[in-house]
C-alpha positions as CSV (number, residue, x, y, z in Angstrom):
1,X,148.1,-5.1,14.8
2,X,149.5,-1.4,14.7
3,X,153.2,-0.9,15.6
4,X,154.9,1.6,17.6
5,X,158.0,3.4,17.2
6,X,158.9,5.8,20.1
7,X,160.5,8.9,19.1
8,X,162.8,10.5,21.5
9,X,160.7,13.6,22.3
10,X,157.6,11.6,22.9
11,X,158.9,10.6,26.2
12,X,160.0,14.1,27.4
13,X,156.5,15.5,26.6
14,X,155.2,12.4,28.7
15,X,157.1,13.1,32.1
16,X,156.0,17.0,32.2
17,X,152.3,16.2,32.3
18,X,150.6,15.3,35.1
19,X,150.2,12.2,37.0
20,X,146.9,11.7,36.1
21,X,146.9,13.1,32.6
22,X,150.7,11.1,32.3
23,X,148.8,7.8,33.3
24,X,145.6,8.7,31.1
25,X,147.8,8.8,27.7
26,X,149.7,5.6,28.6
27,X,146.7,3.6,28.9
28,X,145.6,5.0,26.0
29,X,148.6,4.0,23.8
30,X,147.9,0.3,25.5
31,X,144.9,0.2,23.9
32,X,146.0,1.8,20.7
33,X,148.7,-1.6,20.3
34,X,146.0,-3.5,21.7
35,X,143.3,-2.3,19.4
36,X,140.7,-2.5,22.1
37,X,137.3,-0.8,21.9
38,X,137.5,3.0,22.7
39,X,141.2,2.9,22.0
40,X,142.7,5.9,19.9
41,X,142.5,6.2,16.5
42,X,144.4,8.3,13.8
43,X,142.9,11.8,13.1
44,X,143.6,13.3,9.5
45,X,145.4,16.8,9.7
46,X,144.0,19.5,7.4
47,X,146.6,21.2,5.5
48,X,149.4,18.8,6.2
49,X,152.3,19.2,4.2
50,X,152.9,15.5,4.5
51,X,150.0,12.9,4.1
52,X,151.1,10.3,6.5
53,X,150.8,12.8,9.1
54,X,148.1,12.8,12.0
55,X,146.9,12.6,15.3
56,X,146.2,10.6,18.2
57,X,144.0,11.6,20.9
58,X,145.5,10.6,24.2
59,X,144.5,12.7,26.9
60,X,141.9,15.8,28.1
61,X,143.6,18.1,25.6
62,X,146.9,16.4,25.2
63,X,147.7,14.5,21.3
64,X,150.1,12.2,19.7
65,X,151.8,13.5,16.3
66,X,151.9,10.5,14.5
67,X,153.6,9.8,11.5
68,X,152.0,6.4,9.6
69,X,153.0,4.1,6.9
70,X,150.8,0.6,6.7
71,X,150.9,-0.8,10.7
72,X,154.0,1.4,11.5
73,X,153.5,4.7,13.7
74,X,156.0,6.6,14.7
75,X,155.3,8.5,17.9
76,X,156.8,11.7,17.3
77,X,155.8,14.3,19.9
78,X,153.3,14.6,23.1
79,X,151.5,18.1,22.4
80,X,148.8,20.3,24.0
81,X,145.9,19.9,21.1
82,X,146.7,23.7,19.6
83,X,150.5,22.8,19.7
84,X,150.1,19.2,18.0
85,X,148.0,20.2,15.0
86,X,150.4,23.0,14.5
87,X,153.1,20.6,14.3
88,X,151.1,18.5,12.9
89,X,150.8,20.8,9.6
90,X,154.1,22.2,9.6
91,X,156.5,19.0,9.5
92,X,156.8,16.6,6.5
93,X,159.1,13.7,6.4
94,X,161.5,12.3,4.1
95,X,164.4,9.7,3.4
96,X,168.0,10.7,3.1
97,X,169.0,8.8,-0.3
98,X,172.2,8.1,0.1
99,X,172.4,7.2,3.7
100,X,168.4,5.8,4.1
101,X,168.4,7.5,7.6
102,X,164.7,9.4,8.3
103,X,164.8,13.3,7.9
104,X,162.3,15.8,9.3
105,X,161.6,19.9,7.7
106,X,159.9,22.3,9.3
107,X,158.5,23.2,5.4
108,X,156.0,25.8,6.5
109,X,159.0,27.3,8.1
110,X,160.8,27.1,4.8
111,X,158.0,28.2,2.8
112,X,158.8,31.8,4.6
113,X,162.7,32.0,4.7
114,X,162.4,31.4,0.6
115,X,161.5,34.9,-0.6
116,X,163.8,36.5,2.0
117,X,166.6,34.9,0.9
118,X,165.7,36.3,-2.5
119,X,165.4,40.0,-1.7
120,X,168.7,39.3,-0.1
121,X,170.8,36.7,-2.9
122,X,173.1,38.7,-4.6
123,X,174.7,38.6,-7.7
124,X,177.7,35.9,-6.6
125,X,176.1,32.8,-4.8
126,X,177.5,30.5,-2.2
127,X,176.9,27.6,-3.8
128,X,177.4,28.8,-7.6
129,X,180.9,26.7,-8.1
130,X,179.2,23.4,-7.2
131,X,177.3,22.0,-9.6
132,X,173.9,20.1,-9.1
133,X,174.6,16.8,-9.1
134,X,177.4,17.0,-6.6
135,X,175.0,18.5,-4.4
136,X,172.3,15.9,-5.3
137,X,175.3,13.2,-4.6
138,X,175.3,14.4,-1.2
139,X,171.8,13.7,-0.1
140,X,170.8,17.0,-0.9
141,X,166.8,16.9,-1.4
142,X,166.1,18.0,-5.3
143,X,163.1,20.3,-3.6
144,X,165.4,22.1,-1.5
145,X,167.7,22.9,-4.0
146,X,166.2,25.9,-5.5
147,X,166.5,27.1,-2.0
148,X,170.2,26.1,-2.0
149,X,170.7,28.5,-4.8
150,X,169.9,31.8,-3.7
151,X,172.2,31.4,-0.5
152,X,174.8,34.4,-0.6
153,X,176.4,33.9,2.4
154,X,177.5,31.5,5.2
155,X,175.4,33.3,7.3
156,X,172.7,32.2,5.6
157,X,173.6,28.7,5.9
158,X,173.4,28.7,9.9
159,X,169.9,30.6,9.7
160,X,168.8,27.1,8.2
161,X,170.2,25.0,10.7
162,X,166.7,25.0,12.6
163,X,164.6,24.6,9.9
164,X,166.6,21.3,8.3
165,X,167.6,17.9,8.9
166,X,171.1,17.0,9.9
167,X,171.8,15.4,7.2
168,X,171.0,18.3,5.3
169,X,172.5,20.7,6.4
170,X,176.0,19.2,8.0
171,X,177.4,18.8,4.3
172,X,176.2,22.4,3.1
173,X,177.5,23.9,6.1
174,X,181.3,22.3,4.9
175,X,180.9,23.5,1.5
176,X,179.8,26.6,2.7
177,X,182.9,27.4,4.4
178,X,185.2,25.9,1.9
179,X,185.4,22.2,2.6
180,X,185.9,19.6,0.3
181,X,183.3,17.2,-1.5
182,X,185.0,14.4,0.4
183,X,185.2,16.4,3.7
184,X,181.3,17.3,2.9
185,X,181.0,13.6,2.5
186,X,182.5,12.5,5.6
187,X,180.5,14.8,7.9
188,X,177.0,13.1,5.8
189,X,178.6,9.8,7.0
190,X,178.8,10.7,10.4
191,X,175.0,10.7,10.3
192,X,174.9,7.2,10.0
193,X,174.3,4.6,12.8
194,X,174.2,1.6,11.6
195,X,177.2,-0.1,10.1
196,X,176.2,-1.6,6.4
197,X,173.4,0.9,5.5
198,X,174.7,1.3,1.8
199,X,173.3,0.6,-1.7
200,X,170.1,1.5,-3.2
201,X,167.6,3.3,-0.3
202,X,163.8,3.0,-1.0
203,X,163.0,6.5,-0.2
204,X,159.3,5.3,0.3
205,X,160.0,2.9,3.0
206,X,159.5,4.9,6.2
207,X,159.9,1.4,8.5
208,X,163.2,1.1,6.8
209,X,164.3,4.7,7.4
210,X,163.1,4.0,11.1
211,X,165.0,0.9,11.7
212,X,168.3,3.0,10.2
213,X,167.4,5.3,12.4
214,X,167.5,4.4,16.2
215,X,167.9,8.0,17.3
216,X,165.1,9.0,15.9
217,X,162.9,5.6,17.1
218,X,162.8,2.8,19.0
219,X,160.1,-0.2,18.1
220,X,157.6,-1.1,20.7
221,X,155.7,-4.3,19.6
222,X,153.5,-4.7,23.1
223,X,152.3,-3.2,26.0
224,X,155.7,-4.7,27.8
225,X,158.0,-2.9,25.6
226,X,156.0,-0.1,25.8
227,X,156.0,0.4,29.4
228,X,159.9,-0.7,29.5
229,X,160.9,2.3,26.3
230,X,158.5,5.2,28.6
231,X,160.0,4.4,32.1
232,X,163.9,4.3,31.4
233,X,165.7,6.9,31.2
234,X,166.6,8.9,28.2
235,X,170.2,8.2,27.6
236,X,169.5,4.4,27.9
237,X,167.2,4.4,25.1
238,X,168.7,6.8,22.6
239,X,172.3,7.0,21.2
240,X,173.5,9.3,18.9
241,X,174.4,8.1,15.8
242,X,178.2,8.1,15.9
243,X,177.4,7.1,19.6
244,X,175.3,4.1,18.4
245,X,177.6,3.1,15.9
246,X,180.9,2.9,18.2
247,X,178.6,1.4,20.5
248,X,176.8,-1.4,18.8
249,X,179.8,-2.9,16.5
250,X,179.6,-6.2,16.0
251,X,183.5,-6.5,16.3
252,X,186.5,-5.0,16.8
253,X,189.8,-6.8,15.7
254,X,191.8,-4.3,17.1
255,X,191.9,-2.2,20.4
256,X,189.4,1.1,19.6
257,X,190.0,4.3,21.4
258,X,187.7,7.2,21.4
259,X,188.9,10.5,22.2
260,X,186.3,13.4,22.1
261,X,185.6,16.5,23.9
262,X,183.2,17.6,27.3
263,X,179.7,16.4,26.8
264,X,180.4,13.9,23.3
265,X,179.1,11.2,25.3
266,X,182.3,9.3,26.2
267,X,180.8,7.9,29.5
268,X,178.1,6.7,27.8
269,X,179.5,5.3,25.1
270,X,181.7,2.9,27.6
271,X,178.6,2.6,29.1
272,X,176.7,0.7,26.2
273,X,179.8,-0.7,24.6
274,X,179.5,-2.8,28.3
275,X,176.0,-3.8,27.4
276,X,176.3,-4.8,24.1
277,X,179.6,-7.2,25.1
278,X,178.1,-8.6,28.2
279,X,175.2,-9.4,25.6
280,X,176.9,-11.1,23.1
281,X,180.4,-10.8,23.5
282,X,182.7,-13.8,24.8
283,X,183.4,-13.9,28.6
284,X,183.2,-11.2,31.7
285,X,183.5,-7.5,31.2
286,X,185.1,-5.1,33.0
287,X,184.4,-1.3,33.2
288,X,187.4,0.7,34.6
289,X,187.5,4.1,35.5
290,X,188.8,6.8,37.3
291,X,187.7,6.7,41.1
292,X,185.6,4.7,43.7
293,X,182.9,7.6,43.4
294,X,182.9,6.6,39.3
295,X,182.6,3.6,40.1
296,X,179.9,4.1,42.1
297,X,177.7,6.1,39.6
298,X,178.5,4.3,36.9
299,X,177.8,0.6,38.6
300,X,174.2,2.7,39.1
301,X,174.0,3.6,35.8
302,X,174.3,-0.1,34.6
303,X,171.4,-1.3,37.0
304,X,169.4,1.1,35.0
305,X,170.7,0.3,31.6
306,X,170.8,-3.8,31.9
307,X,167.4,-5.1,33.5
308,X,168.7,-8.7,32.8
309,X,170.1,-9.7,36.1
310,X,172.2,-12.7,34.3
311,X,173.6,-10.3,31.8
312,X,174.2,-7.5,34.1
313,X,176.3,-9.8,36.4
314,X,178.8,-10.4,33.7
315,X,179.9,-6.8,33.8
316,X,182.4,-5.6,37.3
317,X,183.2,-2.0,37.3
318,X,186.5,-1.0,39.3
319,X,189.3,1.2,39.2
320,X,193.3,0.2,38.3
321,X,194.2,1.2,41.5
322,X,191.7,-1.6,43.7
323,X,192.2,-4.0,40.7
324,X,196.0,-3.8,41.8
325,X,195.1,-4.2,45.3
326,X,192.8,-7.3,44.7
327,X,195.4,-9.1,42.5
328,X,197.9,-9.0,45.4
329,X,194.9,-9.6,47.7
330,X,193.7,-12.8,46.5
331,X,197.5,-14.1,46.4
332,X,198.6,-13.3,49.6
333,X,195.3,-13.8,51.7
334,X,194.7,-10.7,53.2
335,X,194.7,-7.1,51.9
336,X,198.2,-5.3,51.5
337,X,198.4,-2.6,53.7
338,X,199.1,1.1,51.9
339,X,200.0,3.4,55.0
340,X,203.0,3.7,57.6
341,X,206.4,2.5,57.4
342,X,207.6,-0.3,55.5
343,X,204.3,-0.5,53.5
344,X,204.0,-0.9,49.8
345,X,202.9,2.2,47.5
346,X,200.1,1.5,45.4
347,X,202.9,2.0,42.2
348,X,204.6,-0.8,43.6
349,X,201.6,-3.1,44.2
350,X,200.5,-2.2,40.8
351,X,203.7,-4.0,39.8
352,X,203.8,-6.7,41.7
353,X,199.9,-7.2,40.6
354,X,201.4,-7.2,37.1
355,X,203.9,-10.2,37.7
356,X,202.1,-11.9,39.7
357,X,198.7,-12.0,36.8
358,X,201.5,-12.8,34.2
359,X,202.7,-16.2,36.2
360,X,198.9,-17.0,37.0
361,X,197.7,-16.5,33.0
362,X,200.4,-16.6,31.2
363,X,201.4,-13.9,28.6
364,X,202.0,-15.8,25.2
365,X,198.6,-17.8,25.5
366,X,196.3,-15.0,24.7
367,X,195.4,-16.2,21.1
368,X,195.5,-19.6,21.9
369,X,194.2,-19.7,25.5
370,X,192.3,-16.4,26.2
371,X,190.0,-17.9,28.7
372,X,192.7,-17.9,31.0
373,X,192.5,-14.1,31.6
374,X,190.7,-13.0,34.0
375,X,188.5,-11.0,31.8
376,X,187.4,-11.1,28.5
377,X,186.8,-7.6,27.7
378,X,187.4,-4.0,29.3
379,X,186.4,-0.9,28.9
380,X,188.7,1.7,30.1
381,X,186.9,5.6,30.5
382,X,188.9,8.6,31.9
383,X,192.0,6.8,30.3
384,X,193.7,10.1,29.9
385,X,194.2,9.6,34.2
386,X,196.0,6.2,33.7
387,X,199.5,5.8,34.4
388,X,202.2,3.6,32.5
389,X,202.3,1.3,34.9
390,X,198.1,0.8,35.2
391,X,198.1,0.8,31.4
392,X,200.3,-2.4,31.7
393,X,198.3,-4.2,34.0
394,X,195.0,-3.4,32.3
395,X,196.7,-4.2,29.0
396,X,197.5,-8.0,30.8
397,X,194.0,-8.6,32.4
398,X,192.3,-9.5,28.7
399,X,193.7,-11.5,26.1
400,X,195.1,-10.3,22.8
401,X,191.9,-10.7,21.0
402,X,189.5,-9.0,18.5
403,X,187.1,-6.8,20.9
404,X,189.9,-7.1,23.9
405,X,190.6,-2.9,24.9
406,X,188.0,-0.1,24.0
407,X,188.8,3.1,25.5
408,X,187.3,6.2,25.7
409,X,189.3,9.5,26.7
410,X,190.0,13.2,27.0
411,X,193.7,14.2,27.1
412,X,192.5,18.0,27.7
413,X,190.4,16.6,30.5
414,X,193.4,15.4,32.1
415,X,193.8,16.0,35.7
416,X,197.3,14.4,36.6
417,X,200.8,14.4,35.7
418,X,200.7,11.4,33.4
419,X,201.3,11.2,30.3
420,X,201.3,8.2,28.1
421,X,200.7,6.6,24.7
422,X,198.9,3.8,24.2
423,X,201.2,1.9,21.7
424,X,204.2,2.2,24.2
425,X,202.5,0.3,26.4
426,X,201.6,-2.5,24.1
427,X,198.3,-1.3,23.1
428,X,198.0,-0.2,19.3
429,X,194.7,1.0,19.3
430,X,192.7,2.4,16.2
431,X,191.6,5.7,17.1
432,X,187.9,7.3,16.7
433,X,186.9,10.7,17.6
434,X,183.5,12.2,18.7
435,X,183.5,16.2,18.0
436,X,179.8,17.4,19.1
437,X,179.4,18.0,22.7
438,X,175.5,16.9,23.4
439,X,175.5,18.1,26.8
440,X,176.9,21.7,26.8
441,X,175.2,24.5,24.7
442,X,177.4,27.0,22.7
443,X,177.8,29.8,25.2
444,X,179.3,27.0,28.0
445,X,181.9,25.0,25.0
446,X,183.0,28.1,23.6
447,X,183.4,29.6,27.3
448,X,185.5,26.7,29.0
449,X,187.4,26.2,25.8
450,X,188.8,29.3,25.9
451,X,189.3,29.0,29.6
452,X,191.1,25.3,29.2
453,X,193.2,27.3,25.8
454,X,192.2,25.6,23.0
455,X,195.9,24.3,21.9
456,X,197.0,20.6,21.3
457,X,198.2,18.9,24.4
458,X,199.9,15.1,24.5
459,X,198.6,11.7,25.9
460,X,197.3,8.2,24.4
461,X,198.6,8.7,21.1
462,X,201.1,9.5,19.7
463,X,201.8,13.6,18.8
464,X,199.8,16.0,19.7
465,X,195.9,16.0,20.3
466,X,194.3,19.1,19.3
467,X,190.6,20.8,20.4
468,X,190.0,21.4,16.5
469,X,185.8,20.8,15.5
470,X,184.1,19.9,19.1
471,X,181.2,22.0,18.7
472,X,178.1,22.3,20.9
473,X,174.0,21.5,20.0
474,X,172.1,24.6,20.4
475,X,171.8,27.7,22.4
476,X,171.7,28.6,26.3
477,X,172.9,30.9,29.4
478,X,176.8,32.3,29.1
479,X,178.0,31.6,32.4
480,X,177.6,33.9,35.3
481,X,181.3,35.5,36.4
482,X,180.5,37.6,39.6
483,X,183.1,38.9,42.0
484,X,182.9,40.3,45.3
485,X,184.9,42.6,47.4
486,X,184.9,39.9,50.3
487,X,184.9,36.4,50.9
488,X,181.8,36.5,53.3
489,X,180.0,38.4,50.6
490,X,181.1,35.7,48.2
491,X,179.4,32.7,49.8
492,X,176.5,35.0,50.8
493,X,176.2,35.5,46.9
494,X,176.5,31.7,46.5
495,X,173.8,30.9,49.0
496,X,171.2,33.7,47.5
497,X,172.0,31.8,44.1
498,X,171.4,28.6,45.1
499,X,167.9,29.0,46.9
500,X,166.8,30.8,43.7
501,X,167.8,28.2,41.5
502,X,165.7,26.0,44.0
503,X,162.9,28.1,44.3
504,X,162.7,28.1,40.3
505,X,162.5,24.3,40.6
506,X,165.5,22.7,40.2
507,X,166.0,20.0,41.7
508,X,168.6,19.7,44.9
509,X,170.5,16.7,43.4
510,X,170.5,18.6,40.0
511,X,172.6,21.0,41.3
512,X,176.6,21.5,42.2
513,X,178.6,23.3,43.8
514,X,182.3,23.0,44.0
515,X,186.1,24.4,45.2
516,X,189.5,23.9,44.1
517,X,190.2,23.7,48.3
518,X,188.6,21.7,51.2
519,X,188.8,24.8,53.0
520,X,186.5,26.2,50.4
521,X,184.4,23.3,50.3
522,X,183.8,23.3,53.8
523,X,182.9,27.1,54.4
524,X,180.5,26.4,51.2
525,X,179.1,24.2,53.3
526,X,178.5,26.0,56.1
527,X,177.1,29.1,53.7
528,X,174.6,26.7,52.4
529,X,172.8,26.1,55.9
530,X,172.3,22.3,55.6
531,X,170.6,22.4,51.7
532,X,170.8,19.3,50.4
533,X,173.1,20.1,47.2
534,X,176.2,18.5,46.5
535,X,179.3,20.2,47.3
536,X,183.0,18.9,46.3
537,X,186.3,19.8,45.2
538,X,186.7,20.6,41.4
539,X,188.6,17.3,41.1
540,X,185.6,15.0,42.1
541,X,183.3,16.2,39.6
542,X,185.0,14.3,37.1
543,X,183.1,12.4,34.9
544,X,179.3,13.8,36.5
545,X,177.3,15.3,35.2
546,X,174.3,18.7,36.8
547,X,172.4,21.1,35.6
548,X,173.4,23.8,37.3
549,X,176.8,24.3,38.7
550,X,178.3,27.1,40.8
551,X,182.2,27.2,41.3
552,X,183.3,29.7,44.0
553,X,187.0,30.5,45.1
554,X,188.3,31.2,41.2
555,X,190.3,33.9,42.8
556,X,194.4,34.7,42.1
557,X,196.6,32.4,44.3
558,X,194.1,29.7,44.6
559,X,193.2,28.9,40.8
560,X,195.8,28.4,40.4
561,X,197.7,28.2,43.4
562,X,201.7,29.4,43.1
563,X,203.3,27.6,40.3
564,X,206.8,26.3,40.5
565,X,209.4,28.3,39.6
566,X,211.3,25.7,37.2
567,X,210.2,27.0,33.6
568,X,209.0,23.2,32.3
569,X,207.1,22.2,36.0
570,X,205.4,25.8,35.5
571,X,204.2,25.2,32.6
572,X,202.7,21.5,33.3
573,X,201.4,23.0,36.4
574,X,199.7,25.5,34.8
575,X,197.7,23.7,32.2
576,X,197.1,20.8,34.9
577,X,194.8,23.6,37.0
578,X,193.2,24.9,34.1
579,X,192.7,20.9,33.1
580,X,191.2,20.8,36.1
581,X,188.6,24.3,36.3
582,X,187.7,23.2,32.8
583,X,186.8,19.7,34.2
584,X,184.4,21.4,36.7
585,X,183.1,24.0,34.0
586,X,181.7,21.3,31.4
587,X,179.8,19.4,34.4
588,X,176.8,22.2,33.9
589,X,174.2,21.2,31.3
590,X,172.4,24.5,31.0
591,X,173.9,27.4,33.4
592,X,177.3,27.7,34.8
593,X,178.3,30.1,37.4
594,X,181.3,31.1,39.0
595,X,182.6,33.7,41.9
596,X,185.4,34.9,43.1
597,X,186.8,37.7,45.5
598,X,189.1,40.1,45.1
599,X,191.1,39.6,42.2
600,X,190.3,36.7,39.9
601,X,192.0,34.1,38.2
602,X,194.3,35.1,35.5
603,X,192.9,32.1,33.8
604,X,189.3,34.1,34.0
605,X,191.2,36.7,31.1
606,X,189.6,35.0,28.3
């Protein structure tokens, strides 16, 4: 019986059709696994650049590009019929050698860009000091080499971004700027998902490639697992690779932290990491984070990604600050009390939550004993927000124990005073970092980098962290900067924005708006007339994620508002507010736009 394997764009193309049409190709893909009568059957493409290329008919004028080796199809895109056996023709398919991961060319495309890169090679090529077989060692496909050759400038490297794999061209693009073999090597390495995929790669083997690839694909044996890989959500399904690989490790002996940039997928990462060790780790997890609304979304988030109820029950998700609480709760019987006179502050709970865990546990029993922790494993995301005193507490919930901390952070995303490293706090964590921002095009990155100031700041390990490699995937909108000559004519411009953004049909819930005030928030508000779009302060949009976001108020003497005089508290005061506009920049996915009137934020001077 034939075999599925999903790629990622298949279920996009789904979700735009139709209803009817939507429901039409589904049942015909049931009957495709099912190899029922009248079920779909593969269709030969004329003039294919690759043989195992066709198409599946799966709807009134809607196909399935297929890509087939023995039982094994790969699903790759849902097409209008023109569109599919256009794609159809164009794409062939391949194995990365070295790494065994699957790699897709646009060849017709490449068949075009060759003689213009010769009318324009000139007599010193990019690529001239490297020999062949370094390039070769790198993965480079022999019939793209030719190609390689005439390249004169870097230039000419990023025009074939599009038209190549990853895997490609990630390695010429370091050599084309100067790197190093080894450097070349590690960003080729990168690509990889799955821990152990070395040695000799049968470049034939397309269900190989596929199973080393789980970006690319995901298997679908049934109608069951069929109907469970087209209904959940995209991010559930497909990982990135570094993503996948963090992720899905077997083990960790010591504590992992990941620190990477807006949009690298931090969130999610903690996110799956939680699966995979309520799945088959040792004991009850527990995902910490930032704030109750956090909590919130990302206890949603879990319901989504773990169906299993008995599995998904093994995972709590809180924040330091109830954990605290809780501890000193269940000791004394009744909930401390954190207002009025005489009460305890939540630094001081936080402490007495720490002694009173390390008489109930026990600290030197970890190794021995570690089912006397309360928890067996933790996640810990927005840990650039944790204080000292959290960090110790969190640190004395698990044992000492392979797969005990993993921790996922962004010291330029931080939004508070703290600052911390992880290995003064008794937590020497192996660090990992994740440098490609999937969620924000170029225009956005580049925009709130320059707006955060791209130096190194300090926090979670030791020395200073720098911005250096985040990139973005892709193209989109630069962010709309509009100012006003008055504040009623600002939130009138705010209002008109928002309704066209509606009216082009985006979703309410899709959309943000936010304020560095409550003030601001609230007259926001009012200017909306009752829509039903979020509105908050820049603060609370920590960690979300819309596709649209509008920021209003980024005036003088309120982003930021009047720094202290005393030259050190200035300076941390300062790069806390732009911490936080940045924070509320990277939320937006595709357009970003952001008002102010009269005079704007001096941080606005990019």
């Amino acid at each position: 019986m034939p075999r599925l394997a999903i790629g990622p764009d298949f279920p996009r193309g789904l979700s735009a059709l139709a209803a009817p049409v939507r429901e039409s190709a589904v049942s015909a893909l049931r009957r495709f696994l099912l190899t029922e009568n009248g079920a779909p059957h593969p269709e030969r493409v004329r003039g294919a650049r690759d043989a195992r290329v066709a198409t599946l008919r799966l709807a009134e004028g809607q196909r399935g590009v297929v890509v087939r080796q023995r039982e094994v199809y790969w699903l790759r895109a849902l097409l209008p019929d023109p569109d599919a056996w256009s794609f159809a023709q164009r794409h062939r398919y391949g194995v990365n050698p070295v790494i065994g991961v699957l790699e897709e060319w646009d060849a017709a495309a490449l068949e075009r860009v060759e003689p213009a890169l010769r009318r324009s090679a000139g007599a010193s090529r990019l690529f001239d000091p490297i020999c062949d077989g370094d390039l070769l060692a790198l993965g480079l496909d022999p019939r793209v080499l030719p190609l390689v050759r005439l390249i004169t400038t870097e230039a000419d490297v990023a025009a074939l971004e599009p038209l190549l794999p990853p895997t490609q061209h990630l390695p010429l693009a370091v050599l084309g700027r100067g790197g190093s073999m080894s450097e070349a090597w590690r960003e080729l390495d990168a690509c990889r998902a799955v821990e152990g995929a070395t040695g000799w790669v049968d470049q034939d083997d397309l269900h190989a490639a596929l199973e080393r690839s789980p970006d690319r694909a995901v298997f679908a044996a049934d109608a069951e697992e069929l109907d469970q890989v087209l209904a959940a959500p995209h991010w559930c399904t497909f990982l990135h690779p570094p993503q996948h690989r963090l992720a899905r490790s077997a083990r960790y002996d010591h504590p992992v932290l990941v620190i990477g940039g807006a949009g690298t997928g931090k969130t999610l990462l903690a996110l799956h990491r939680a699966a995979h060790l309520a799945r088959h780790g040792g004991g009850r997890v527990l995902l910490m984070t930032f704030s109750q609304g956090l909590c919130e979304d990302l206890s949603g988030r879990l319901d989504l990604l773990v169906k299993d109820e008995v599995i998904r029950k093994r995972i709590e998700v809180d924040n330091p600050e109830r954990l605290a609480v809780r501890i000193v709760a269940d000791a004394e019987g009744r909930r401390p009390v954190l207002a009025g006179a005489g009460a305890r502050s939540l630094a001081e709970l936080t402490e007495q939550a720490l002694v009173l865990l390390g008489r109930a546990t026990g600290d030197l029993l970890d190794d021995v004993d570690p089912g006397r922790k309360p928890y067996r494993h933790m996640i810990v995301d927005e840990a650039q927000d944790v204080s000292p005193v959290q960090w110790r507490l969190l640190r004395a919930v698990v044992p000492r124990a392979h797969d005990d901390l993993f921790i996922v952070g962004d010291p330029h995303q931080r939004i508070t005073d703290t600052r911390v490293t992880l290995s003064s706090v008794g937590i020497p964590a192996v660090q990992h970092a994740l440098r490609v921002s999937y969620r924000l095009p170029h225009e956005l990155l580049s925009f709130g980098v320059r707006l955060r100031g791209g130096g190194p700041t300090d926090g979670l390990v030791k020395g200073l962290a720098g911005m250096y490699g985040l990139r973005g995937t892709g193209h989109g909108e630069r962010p709309m900067v509009r100012a006003y000559d008055t504040p009623e004519a600002e939130l009138a411009g705010l209002a008109t924005t928002v309704r066209s953004w509606l009216d082009e049909g985006v979703s309410a819930r899709a959309i943000a708006v936010a304020a560095r005030t409550m003030k601001l928030v609230r007259a926001a508000k009012k200017a909306l007339g009752g829509l039903d779009v979020p509105v908050a302060m820049f603060h609370h949009l920590k960690g979300l994620e819309f596709e649209r976001v509008a920021l209003i108020g980024v005036t003088e003497g309120v982003v930021p508002e009047t720094p202290p005089q005393d030259p050190a508290e200035r300076a941390r005061a300062l790069q806390r507010e732009r911490s936080v506009l940045y924070v509320a920049c990277t939320r937006a996915r595709s357009m970003l736009y952001i008002s102010h009137s009269g005079r704007g934020s001096p941080f606005l001077s990019l």
